[in-house]
N, C-alpha and C positions, 0 to 999 in steps of 0.2 A: 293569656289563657282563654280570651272570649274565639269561640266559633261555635258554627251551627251543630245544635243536637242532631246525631243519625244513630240509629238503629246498625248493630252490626251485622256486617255483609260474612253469610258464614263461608260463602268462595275468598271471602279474602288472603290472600296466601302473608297479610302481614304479620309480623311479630305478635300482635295483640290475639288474633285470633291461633297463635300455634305456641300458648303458653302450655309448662309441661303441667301433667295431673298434680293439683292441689289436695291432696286428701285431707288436710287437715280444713280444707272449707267444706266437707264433706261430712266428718267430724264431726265439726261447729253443729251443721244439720240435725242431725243425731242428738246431741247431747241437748239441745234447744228444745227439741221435743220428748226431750226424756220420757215424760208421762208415757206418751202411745207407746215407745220401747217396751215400757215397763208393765203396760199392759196386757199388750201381747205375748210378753212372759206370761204373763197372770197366765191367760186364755189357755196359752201351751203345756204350763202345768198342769192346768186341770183337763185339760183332754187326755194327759198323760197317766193321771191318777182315774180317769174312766176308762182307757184301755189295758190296765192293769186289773182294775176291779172285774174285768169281763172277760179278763184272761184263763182259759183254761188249762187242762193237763193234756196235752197232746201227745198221740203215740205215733211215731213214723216208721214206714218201713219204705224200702227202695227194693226197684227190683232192675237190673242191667242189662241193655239191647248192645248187643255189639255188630259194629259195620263194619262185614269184611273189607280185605284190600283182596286176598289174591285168592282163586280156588280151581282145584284138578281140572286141566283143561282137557275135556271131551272128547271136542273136534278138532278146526282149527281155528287160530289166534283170533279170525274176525267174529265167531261166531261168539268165542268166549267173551270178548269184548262186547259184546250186546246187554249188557245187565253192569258187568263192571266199569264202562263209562260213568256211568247214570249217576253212581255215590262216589266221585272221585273230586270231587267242586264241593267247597264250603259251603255253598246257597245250596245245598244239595240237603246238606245235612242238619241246616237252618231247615231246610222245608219240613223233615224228618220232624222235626221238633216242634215244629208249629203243625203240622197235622196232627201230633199226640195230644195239640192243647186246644185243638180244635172242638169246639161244639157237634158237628156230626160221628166225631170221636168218643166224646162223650153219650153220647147218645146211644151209639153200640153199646158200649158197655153198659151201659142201665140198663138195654134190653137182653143183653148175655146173661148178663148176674143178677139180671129180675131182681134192682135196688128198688124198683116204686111196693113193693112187699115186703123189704128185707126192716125185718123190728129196730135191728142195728142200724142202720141205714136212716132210716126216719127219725130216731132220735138224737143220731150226730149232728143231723140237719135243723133239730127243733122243730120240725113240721109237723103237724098233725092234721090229718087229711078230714076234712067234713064230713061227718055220718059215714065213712068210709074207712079201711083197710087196708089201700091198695093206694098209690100215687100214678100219676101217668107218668111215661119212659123220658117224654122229654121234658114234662115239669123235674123229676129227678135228675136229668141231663145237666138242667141249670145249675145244680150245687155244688159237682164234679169241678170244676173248673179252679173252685176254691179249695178243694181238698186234695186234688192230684195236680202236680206242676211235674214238665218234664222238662229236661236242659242237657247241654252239652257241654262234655268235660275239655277244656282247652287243649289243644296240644295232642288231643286224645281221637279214639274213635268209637266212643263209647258213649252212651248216649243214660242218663240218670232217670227213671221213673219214682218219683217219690209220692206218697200218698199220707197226707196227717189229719188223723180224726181220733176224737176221743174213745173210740175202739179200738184196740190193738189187733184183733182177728178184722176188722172190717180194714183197715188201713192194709193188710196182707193182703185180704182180696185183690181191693181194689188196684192193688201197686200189679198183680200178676194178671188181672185179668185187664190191665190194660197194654201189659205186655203182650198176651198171647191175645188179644183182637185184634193189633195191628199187625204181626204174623199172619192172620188171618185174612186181615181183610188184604196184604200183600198177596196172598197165596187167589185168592178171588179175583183182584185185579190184574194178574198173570196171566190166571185162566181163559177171563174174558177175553184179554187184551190176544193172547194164542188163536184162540178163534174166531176173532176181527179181523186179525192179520192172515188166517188161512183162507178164509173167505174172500179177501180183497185181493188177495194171488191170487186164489184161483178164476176168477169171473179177468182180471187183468192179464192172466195169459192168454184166457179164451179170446178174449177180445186182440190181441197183440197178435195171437195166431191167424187169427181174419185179416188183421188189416198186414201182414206181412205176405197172406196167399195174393193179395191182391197188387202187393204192388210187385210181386215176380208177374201175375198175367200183365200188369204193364211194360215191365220191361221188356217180354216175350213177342209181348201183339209191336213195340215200337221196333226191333229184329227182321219182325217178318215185314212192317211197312218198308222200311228202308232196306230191306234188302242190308242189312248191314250184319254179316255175323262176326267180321273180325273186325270193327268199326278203327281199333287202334293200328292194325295192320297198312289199313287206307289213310288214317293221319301218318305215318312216316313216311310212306310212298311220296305222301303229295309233299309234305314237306323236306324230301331226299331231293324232289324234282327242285324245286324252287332253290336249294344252298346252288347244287350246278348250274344253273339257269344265270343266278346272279355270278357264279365264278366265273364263266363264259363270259358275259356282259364286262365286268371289270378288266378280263385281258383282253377282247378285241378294245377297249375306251382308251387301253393304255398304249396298243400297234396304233390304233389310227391319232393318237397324240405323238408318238415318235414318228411317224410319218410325216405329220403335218411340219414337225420340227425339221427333219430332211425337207424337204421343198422348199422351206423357208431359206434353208443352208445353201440350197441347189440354187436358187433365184440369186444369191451371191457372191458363189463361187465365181464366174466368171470362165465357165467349161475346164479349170482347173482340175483335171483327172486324180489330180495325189487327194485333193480333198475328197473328192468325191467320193474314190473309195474307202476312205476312213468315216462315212456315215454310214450308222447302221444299218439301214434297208438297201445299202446297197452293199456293204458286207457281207450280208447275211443271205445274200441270194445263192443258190447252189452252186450255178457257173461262176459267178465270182468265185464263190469258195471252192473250189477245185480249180478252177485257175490260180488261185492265188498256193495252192499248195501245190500245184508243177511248178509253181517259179521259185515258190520255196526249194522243192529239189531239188531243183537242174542248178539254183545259185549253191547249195552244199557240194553238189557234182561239181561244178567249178572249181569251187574252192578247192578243191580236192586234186582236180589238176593242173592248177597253179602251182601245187607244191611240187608236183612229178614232171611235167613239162613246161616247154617255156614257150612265150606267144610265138603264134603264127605254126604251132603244131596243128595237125590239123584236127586231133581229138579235141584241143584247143579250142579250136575255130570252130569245128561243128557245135559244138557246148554250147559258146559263146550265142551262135546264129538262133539256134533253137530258144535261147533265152530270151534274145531280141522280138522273134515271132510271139511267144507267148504274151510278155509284156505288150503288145501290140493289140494280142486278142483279146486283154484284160481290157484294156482302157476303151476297145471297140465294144467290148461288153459293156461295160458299164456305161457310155451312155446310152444303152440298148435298154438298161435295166434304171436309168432315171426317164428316160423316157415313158416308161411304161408305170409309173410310181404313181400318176393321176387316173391311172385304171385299177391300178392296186387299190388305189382311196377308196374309189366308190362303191367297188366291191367290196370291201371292211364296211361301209356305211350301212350299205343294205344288208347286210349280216348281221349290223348292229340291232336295224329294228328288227329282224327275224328273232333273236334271241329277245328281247325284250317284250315282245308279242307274245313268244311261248311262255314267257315268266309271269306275266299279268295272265295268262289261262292256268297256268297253274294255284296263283294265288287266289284269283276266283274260286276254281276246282276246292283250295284248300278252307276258303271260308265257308263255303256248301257243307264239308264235314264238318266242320267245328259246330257249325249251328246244330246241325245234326246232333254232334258230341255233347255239347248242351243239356238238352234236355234226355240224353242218353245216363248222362252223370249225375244229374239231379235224381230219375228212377233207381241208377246205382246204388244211389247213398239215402236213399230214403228206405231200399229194401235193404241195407247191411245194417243202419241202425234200426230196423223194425228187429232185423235178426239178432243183435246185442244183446237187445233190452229182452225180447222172449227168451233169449239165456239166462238173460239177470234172474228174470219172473220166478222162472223154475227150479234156476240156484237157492234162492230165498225161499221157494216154496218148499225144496227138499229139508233147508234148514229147520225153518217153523216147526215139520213135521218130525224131525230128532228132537230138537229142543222142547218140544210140548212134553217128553215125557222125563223131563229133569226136573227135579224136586228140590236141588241145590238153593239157596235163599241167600240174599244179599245180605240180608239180616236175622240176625240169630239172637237168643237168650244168653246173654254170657253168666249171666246172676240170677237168679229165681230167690220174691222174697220168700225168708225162712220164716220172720218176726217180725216183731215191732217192737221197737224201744223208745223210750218216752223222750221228747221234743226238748233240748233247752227252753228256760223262760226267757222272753221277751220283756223284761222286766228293762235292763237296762236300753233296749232299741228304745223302747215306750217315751222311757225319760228324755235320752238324746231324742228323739224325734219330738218332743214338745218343746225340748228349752230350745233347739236348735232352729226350729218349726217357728217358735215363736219369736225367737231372734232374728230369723228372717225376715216375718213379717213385717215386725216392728220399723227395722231398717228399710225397707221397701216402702212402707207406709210413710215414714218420716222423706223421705228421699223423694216419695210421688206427690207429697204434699208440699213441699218446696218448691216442685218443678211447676206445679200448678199453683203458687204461691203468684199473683201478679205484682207484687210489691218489690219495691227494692232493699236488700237487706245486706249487701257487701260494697265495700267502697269499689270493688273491681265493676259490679252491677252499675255503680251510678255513673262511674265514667266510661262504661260503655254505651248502657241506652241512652243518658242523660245528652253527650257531647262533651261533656265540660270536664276540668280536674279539680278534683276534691280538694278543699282551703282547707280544710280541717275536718277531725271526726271526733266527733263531741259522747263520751264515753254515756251509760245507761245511768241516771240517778235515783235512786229511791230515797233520802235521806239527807239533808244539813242542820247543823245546829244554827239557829238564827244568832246573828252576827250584828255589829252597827248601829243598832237601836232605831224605834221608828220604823218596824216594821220590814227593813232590808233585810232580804234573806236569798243571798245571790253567792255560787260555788266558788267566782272568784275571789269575793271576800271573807266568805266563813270557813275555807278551807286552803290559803295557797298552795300548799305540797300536794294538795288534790291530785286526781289524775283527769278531772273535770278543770280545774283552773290552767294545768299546763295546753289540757287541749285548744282551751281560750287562747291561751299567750301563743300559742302556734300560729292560729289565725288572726292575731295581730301580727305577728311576725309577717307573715304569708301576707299578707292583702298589705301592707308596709312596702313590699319588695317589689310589688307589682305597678309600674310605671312609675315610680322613684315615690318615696314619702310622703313629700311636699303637691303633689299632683293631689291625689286619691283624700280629700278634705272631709265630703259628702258621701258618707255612705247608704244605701238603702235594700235596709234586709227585709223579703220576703217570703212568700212558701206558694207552694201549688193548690193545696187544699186549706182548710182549718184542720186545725190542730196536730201540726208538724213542730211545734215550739220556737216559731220564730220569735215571738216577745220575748222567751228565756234565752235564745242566743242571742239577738240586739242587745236585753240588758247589761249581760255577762261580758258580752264585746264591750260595750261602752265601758263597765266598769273597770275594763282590762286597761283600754285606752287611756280612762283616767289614772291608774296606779302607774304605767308610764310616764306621768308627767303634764301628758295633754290639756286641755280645757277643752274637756268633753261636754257637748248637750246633747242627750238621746232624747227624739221627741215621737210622741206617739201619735202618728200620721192615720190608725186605725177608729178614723172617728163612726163606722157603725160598731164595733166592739170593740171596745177599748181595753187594757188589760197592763195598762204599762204600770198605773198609779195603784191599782191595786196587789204586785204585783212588788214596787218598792216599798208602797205606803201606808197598803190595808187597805185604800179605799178610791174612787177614781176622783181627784181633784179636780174643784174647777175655781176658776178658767183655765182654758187652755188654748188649744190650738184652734179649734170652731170658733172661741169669742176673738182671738187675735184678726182672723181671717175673716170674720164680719163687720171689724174693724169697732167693736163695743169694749175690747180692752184693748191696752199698749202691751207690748210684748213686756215690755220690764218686769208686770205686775202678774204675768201667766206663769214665767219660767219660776220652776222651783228649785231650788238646791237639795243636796241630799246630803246624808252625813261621811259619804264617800267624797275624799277629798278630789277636786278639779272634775268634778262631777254634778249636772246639771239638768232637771227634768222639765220639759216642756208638754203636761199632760195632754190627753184629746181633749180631757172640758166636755160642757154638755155633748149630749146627742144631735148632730145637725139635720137637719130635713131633706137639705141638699148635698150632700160630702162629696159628689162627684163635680157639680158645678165650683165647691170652693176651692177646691184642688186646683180645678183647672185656671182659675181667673190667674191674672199675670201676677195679682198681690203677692201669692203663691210663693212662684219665680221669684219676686223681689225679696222677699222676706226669708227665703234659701240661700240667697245671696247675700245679705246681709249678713246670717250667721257665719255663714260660711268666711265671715274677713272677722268677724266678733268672737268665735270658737274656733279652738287649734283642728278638731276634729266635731262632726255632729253625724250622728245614729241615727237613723228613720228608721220606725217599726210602722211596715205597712202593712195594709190590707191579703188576705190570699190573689192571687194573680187571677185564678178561674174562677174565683166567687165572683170578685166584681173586677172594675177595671182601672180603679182609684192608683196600681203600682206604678202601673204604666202610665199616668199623668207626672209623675213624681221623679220618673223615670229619667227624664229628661235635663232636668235639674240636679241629679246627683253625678258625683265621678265615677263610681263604680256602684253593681248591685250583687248582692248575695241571695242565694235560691238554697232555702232550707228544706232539707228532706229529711224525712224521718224515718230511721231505718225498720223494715216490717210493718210500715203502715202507708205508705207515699205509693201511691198504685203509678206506675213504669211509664205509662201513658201521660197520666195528667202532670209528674214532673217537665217529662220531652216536650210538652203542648207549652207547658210554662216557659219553657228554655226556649222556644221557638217567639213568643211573644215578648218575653224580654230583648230577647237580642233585635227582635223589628222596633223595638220604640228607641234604636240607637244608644242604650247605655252598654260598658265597658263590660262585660261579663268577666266579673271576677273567677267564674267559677260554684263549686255545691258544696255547702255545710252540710255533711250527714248528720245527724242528729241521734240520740237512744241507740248509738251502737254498741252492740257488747261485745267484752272481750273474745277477740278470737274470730269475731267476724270481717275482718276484713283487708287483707294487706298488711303491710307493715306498719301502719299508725297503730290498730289495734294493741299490737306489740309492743310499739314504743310505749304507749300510754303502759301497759300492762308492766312491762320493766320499769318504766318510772316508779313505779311507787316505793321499789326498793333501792333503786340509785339514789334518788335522791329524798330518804326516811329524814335524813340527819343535817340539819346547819344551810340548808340550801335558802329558806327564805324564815329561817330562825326556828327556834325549839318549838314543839308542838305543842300549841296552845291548848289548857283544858277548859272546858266549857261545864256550866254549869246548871244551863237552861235546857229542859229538856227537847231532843231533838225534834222538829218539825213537818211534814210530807214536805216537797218540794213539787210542783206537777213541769217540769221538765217538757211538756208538750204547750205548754202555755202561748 
C-alpha cells in the first residue's frame, strides 16, 4: 500500500476520476451543516411573513392586441407582402412585447394620460411630489413598468396588456391607453417611414435618370468612333470567313497527304501499270476516268457479242481491237498523270499557304472586333442595368404613393378593457418563495462551504489527495464510561461491541495483512499537524494488539508533549523514555505495565532539552531493537511530522508507519506534505488512519461501522456490560 502522494489529475480518464454521482456524500454535506439549512429557513420565513404584511388588494384589468395573419389584398401579392412579412417570425412578436415593456413606452403614456397629475396615479405609486402637485412624465414613466406587464399567449397571436394597481379605474386606463399608444405610435411610424421612402425614390430616380442619359451618350459617341452600327453583323462575317478558311486548309492538308502516299506507292511500283492505276490520284484523274469508263463499255459490248458471234467475226474483232487500243491509251495515260504528280504537289503546297495566310488575316480582322465588342458590351450592359433599376425606382415609387393612403394596421385592438377585478393573493407564492428561497440558499451555502472547505472529510478525499489507502476509519467519539481502573479510559476496552473498538480491530486486522505478521513488529503512528488524535489511536491500537494476545509495549516517543501517561494514567510518569536514552535509568525500571493484559507503557519521562538529538544517537536504534526481539508487537506515539522532524528520525527503525488524519480538520496540503516526507525517510507506508469520521462520510467503512452496531448488539464479545461509574469526555483528538 506505500506510494507517492499525487494530487488528482482531473484529464484522467481513470476509473478513480469517472466514479458515478454519489449524492449521498452530498447529503452528508447538508445534514453536517444543518444549522446554516436551518437558518436560511429561518431568513426565508421571515421575508415571507414581510412580503405578505406589505401585500396589497390589487385590481387588474387586461386589455388585447391582436396580430393579424392575412388582410384584403389591394394590389398585388408583392405589395401586400410589404407589412405582412414583418409580424410572421416569433422574434417579431417577442419584439412587439418587449417594446410595450419598454421605458420610452412608458413614457408615452405618462405623457398621454398626464399620470405625473393624475391624484390616482400618485397615490398607487406612494409618491408625494415636494411642495408640488404635479410629477414629471418620466419620473412617472419609472413606476409603469411595475404596474403594467405585457406578454404573449403561446400558440396564439395575441398579445396580453395587463395593468395592477390599487385602483380599479386607474388599472383600466392604464391597461387601454397603452394599447391605443402603441397603435399610435405604429400609425406615426408608418407615416414617417411613407415619407422617408418617398423621398429616397424620388432624389434615386433622379439621379438613375442621369446616370442612365449618360451611359446611352456613351454607347452612341463609341457607334460613331468605330464606325460600328451593326458591330454583331461584322463579328459573324469575320467569323463565317475563318470556319471556311480552316475547311479549305483541312482538305488541301488531306490531298496533299494522299498524294504524298501515292509517290511513295509510285517509287515502288516498279512501272507496274495495274497498280498504278488503282491509286487514287491517279484514279481520280478525268482522262483516266473516262478512259476507264470506255473500257468498261466496249468490255460489256464484248461480252455482248460473245454470246451472238463467235471469234474471228469481225464485229468480233473490231470490238476486240478497239479495246486493245483503249487499254493501251490508259496505261499511256497514266504514266502521263504519275508523271505530272510532283507538279500536282507543289501546286497543293502553295495553295496550302495561300489559304492559311488568308485565315491568319481573318483572325486578325476578327480579334480587331472583338476588342472592339468589348467595350462595346460592357456600355451595353451598364445602360440595360441603369435601365432596370430606373424601372425598379419608379415601380416602388408608384407603389409608396398607393400604399400611403392605406389605413389597414398589422395590429389591432381585439379586447378593450371594460374593468377591473381584483388580483389573487400572493399569499401562498410569498411562502413558497421563502421556504423554497431559503432552502435553496441554505443547500448552496452548505455545498459552497464544503467546496471551499480545505480539509479532508471523506475517506474517498484522503486517498485521493493523500496517495495512500485508508487502514482504517475510526468512527466520531463524544463519550466512554472509564473502564480498568487507574485511570484507563480507552474505546477498545470500555466498550468492545463499540463501533470505535471494531474500527480498531480493522486496523489490526489491516496492517496484520500487510507484508505478512511476523514482518510488520514496530509500528510508528503519526499525524501531520497537532491535534489529529494520534495518541488516541496509538493507544487504542496498542490496546487492540494486546486483547489479541500480543506483548504489546506502546511508547511515547513525543518527548516535547507528551500525552500518552496522562492519557492511561491521569498523569505523565516519570522515567521514561528521555531518562532511558540519557542513559540515567535502565529500561527495566521506566517501562510501566498497565492493567490491560499483555500491555505495556513506556512513558516520555521528563522534558528533554535535546529530543531531536536523542532520537537520533544510535542508543535509539539499539534500544528499538532490542524491544523489538523483547515485545511481540511495540507502538510509537510520535511527534507531528511538520511540527518538528523527531518522526522521521524514528522512521527508520520502525516496519511500517501510520499517518493519522483527522477528518474536517487535517488541512489537504499539510497531510500530502506529510506523506511525501514519510515515504523520503524510507519507511513502509502502511497507509492513513482517518480519524473523527462520521457516519455517513465516507465510503463503505462508514457503513460498515454504522451496520455493525446492530449485527453484531448480541453475544459477539459477550452481554453488554453495565457500568456504573458515571460517563467521562474522552478528547479523541489527543
Amino acid at each position: 500500500m506505500r506510494g507517492e502522494p499525487s494530487a488528482p489529475d482531473p484529464f484522467d480518464p481513470s476509473p478513480d476520476n469517472a466514479e458515478p454521482f454519489d449524492w449521498r456524500h452530498y447529503l452528508h454535506v447538508i445534514l453536517e451543516r444543518w444549522w446554516l439549512v436551518s437558518l436560511a429557513l429561518l431568513l426565508g420565513a421571515i421575508l415571507s411573513v414581510f412580503l405578505i404584511s406589505r401585500e396589497k388588494t390589487l385590481y387588474g384589468a387586461r386589455s388585447v392586441l391582436f396580430i393579424e395573419q392575412q388582410r384584403e389584398q389591394v394590389l398585388s401579392e408583392r405589395v401586400q407582402s410589404v407589412r405582412d412579412e414583418e409580424i410572421r417570425s416569433i422574434d417579431m412578436i417577442n419584439t412587439i412585447v418587449e417594446t410595450l415593456n419598454s421605458f420610452p413606452m412608458a413614457e408615452r403614456v405618462a405623457r398621454r394620460l398626464e399620470l405625473g397629475a393624475d391624484p390616482a396615479f400618485l397615490k398607487a405609486v406612494d409618491e408625494e411630489p415636494d411642495g408640488q402637485t404635479t410629477m414629471d412624465a418620466a419620473k412617472a414613466a419609472g413606476f409603469l413598468p411595475d404596474l403594467v406587464k405585457a406578454s404573449y399567449r403561446e400558440m396564439t397571436r395575441l398579445i396580453d396588456v395587463v395593468a395592477k394597481t390599487a385602483d380599479p379605474q386607474l388599472s383600466t386606463r392604464l391597461a387601454n391607453g397603452y394599447a391605443d399608444e402603441y397603435l399610435r405610435m405604429l400609425f406615426e411610424q408608418s407615416t414617417e417611414a411613407t415619407k422617408a421612402a418617398s423621398q429616397f425614390l424620388v432624389e434615386e430616380a433622379a439621379r438613375l435618370a442621369e446616370k442612365m442619359r449618360v451611359a446611352e451618350e456613351g454607347v452612341q459617341s463609341f457607334r460613331e468612333r468605330e464606325r460600328a452600327a451593326s458591330l454583331e453583323t461584322m463579328l459573324t462575317e469575320a467569323q463565317t470567313g475563318i470556319d471556311q478558311s480552316t475547311m479549305e486548309i483541312q482538305q488541301t492538308e488531306a490531298f496533299l497527304r494522299q498524294l504524298d502516299n501515292d509517290l511513295s506507292a509510285v517509287s515502288g511500283s516498279g512501272g507496274d501499270t495495274q497498280l498504278l492505276l488503282r491509286l487514287p490520284s491517279v484514279a481520280n484523274d478525268p482522262r483516266i476516268a473516262q478512259l476507264n469508263a470506255q473500257i468498261v463499255a466496249l468490255e460489256r459490248e464484248l461480252e455482248e457479242m460473245s454470246r451472238r458471234y463467235r471469234d474471228g467475226h469481225p464485229a468480233h474483232t473490231g470490238t476486240k481491237t478497239r479495246l486493245e487500243v483503249l487499254r493501251g491509251d490508259l496505261s499511256r495515260s497514266a504514266l502521263t498523270v504519275v508523271g505530272q504528280l510532283e507538279t500536282r504537289r507543289a501546286q497543293i503546297e502553295a495553295q496550302l499557304v495561300q489559304s492559311r495566310a488568308k485565315r491568319a488575316d481573318l483572325e486578325k480582322r476578327l480579334l480587331e472586333i472583338t476588342g472592339k465588342s468589348v467595350e462595346y458590351n460592357k456600355l451595353s450592359r451598364n445602360l440595360e442595368a441603369d435601365r432596370a433599376l430606373y424601372d425598379s425606382v419608379l415601380g416602388r415609387l408608384k407603389e409608396v404613393d398607393v400604399t400611403s393612403g392605406l389605413t389597414d394596421q398589422s395590429i389591432s385592438i381585439q379586447e378593450r378593457a371594460m374593468g377591473a377585478g381584483p388580483v389573487p393573493s400572493q399569499t401562498l407564492k410569498f411562502i413558497l418563495l421563502g421556504v423554497l428561497g431559503g432552502l435553496a440558499t441554505g443547500v448552496a451555502a452548505a455545498l459552497g462551504l464544503n467546496y471551499l472547505d480545505p480539509s479532508l472529510r471523506t475517506i474517498d478525499q484522503v486517498e485521493q489527495r493523500v496517495g495512500l489507502g485508508v487502514v482504517a476509519a475510526i468512527p466520531f467519539v463524544k463519550k466512554l464510561p472509564p473502564t480498568g481502573g487507574a485511570g484507563v479510559n480507552l474505546p477498545v476496552v470500555g466498550d468492545r461491541r463499540s463501533l470505535v473498538a471494531e474500527a480498531f480491530r480493522t486496523m489490526r486486522a489491516t496492517l496484520a495483512m500487510i507484508s505478512g505478521r511476523d514482518k510488520n513488529r514496530v509500528f510508528l503512528i503519526t499525524s501531520a499537524i497537532p491535534g489529529e488524535g494520534k495518541t488516541f489511536n496509538s493507544s487504542n491500537f496498542a490496546a487492540s494488539l494486546a486483547q489479541q494476545g500480543f506483548r504489546t509495549l506502546l511508547i511515547d516517543a513525543d518527548l516535547r508533549k507528551p500525552s500518552i501517561g496522562r492519557l492511561i494514567f491521569g498523569e505523565n510518569i516519570k522515567p521514561g523514555l528521555s531518562e532511558v536514552l540519557l542513559g540515567t535509568v535502565p529500561f527495566a525500571k521506566a517501562v510501566v505495565p498497565t492493567k490491560i493484559e499483555n500491555l505495556s507503557v513506556l512513558p516520555a519521562g521528563g522534558i528533554a532539552p535535546n529530543p531531536s538529538e536523542l532520537l537520533s544517537q544510535p542508543s535509539c536504534g539499539e534500544l528499538i531493537r532490542a524491544l523489538r526481539d523483547q515485545y511481540d508487537r511495540v507502538v510509537i506515539d510520535s511527534s507531528p511530522v511538520l511540527a518538528v522532524r523527531d518522526p522521521l528520525l524514528l522512521a527508520k527503525w520502525a516496519d511500517t508507519c501510520c499517518l493519522i488524519v483527522r477528518a474536517g480538520h487535517s488541512p489537504a496540503k499539510a497531510s500530502m506534505q506529510a506523506a511525501r516526507l514519510i515515504a523520503d525517510a524510507g519507511t513502509p507506508a502502511a497507509g492513513v488512519v482517518i480519524n473523527s469520521i462520521r457516519q455517513g462520510s465516507g465510503s463503505y467503512y462508514a457503513y460498515a461501522y454504522r451496520t455493525y452496531g446492530t449485527y453484531g448488539s448480541k453475544g459477539v464479545y459477550g452481554e453488554k456490560a453495565v457500568y456504573d461509574q458515571k460517563a467521562v469526555p474522552v478528547d479523541p483528538s489527543a
